[in-house]
One Martini backbone bead per residue (centre of mass of N, CA, C, O) as a GRO file, in nm:
protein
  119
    1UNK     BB    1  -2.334  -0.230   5.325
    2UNK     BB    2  -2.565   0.025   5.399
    3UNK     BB    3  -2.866  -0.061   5.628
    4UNK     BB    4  -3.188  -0.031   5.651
    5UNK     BB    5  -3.431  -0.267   5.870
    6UNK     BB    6  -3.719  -0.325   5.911
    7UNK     BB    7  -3.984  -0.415   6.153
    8UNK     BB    8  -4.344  -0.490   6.275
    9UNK     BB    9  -4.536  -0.511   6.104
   10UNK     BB   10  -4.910  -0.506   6.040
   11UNK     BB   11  -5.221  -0.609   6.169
   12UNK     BB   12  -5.464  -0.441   6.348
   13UNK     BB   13  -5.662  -0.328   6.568
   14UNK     BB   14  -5.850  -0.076   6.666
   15UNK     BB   15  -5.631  -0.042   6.998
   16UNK     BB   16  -5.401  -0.117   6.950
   17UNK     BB   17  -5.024  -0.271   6.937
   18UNK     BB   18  -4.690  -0.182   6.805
   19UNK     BB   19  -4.367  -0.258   6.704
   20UNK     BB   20  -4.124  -0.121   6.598
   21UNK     BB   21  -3.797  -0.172   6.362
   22UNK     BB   22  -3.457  -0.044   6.332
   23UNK     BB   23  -3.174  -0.161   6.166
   24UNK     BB   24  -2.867  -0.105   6.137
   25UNK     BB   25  -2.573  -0.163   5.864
   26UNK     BB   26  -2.272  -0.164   5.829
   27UNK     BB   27  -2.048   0.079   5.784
   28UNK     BB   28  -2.010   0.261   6.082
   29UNK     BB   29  -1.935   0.555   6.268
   30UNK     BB   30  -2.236   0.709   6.293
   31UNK     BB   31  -2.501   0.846   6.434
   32UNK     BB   32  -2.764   1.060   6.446
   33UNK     BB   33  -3.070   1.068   6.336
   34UNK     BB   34  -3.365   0.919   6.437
   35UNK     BB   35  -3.668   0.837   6.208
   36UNK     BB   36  -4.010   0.819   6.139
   37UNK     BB   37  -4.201   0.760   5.838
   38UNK     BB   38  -4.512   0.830   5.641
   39UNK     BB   39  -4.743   0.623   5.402
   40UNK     BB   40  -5.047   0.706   5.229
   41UNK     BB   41  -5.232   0.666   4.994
   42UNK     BB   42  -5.216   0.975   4.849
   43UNK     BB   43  -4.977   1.074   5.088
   44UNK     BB   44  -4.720   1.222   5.156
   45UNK     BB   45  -4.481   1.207   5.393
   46UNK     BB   46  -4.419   1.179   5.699
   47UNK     BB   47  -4.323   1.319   6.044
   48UNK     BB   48  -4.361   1.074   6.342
   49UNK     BB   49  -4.060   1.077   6.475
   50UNK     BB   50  -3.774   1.225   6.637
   51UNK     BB   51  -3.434   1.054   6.788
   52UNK     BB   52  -3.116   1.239   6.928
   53UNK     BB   53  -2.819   1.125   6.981
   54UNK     BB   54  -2.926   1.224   7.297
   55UNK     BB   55  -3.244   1.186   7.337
   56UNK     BB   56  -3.435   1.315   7.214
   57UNK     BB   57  -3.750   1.417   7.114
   58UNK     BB   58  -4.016   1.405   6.830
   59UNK     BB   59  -4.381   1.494   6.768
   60UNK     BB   60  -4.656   1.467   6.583
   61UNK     BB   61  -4.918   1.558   6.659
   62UNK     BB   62  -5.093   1.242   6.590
   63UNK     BB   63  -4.948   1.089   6.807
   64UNK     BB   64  -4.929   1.234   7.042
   65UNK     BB   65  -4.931   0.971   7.329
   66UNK     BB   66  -4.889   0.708   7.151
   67UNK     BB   67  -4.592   0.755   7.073
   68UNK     BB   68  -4.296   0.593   7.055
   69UNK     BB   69  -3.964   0.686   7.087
   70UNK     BB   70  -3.653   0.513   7.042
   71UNK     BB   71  -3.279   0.368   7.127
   72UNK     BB   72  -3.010   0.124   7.025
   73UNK     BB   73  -2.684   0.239   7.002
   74UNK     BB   74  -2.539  -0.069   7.046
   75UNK     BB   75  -2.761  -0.179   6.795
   76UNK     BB   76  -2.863   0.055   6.567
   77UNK     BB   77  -3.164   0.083   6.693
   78UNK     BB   78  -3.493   0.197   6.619
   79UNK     BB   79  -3.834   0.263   6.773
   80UNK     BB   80  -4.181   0.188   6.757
   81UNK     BB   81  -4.442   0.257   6.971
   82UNK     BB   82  -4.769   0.156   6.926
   83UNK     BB   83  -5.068   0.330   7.076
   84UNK     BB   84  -5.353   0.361   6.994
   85UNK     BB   85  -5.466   0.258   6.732
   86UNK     BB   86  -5.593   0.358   6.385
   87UNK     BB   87  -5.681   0.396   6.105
   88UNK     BB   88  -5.506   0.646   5.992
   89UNK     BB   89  -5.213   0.477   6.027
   90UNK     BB   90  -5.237   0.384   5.778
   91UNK     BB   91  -4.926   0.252   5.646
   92UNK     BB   92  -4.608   0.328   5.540
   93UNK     BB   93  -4.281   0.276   5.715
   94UNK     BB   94  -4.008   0.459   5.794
   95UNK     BB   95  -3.700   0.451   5.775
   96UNK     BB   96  -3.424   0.734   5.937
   97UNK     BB   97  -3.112   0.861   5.880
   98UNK     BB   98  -2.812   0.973   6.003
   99UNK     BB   99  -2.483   0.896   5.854
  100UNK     BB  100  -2.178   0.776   5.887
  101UNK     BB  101  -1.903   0.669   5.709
  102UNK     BB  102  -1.602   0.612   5.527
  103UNK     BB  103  -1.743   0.784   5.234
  104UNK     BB  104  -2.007   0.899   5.389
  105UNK     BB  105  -2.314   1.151   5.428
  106UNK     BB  106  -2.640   1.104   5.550
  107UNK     BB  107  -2.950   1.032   5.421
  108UNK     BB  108  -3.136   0.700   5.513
  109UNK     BB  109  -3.316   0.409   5.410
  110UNK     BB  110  -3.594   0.236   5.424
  111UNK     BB  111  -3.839  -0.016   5.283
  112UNK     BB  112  -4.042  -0.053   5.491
  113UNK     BB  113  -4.369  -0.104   5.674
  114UNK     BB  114  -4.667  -0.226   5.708
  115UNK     BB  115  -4.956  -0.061   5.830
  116UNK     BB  116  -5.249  -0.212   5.943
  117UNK     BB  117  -5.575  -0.067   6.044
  118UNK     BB  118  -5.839  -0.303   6.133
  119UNK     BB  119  -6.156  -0.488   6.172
   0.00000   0.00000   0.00000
């Protein structure tokens, strides 16, 4: 069974740093674009940086200079690193990949996970 799953969320003080991961799990011939996007409570989910199979980044504006996107291909896992977190980035994170498996291929999700600014 193929799964994403996030791991490093957690409560931080605003102007702190969280380093998310997300890794892929079984049968996988591929991946394409890994993805993190976010979700707050009453807020459509968004897209917050995607990193392409070649090593490419984009980045949604409210992160850029903050949140850094990368990828260890060997270990099918991507990362965010966030600094100099806002009250404003409270959201659930998740991960998307777009995978090629042996049965299917398509955008995969992670379950999430909370990521809390507040002092």
């Amino acid at each position: 069974q193929v799964q994403l799953v996030e791991s490093g969320g957690g409560l931080v003080q605003p102007g702190g740093s969280l380093r998310l991961s997300c890794a892929a799990s079984g049968s996988i011939n591929s991946i394409n674009a890994m993805s993190w996007y976010r979700q707050a409570p009453g807020n459509k989910r968004e897209l917050v940086a995607t990193i392409g199979s070649g090593g490419s980044t984009n980045y949604a504006d409210f992160v850029k200079e903050r949140f850094t996107i990368s990828r260890d291909i060997a270990k099918n896992t991507v990362y965010l690193q966030m600094n100099r977190l806002k009250p404003e980035d409270t959201a659930v994170y998740y991960c998307n990949a777009y995978l090629v498996t042996p049965l299917t291929r398509g955008n995969f999700w992670g379950q999430g996970t909370q990521v809390t600014v507040s002092s």
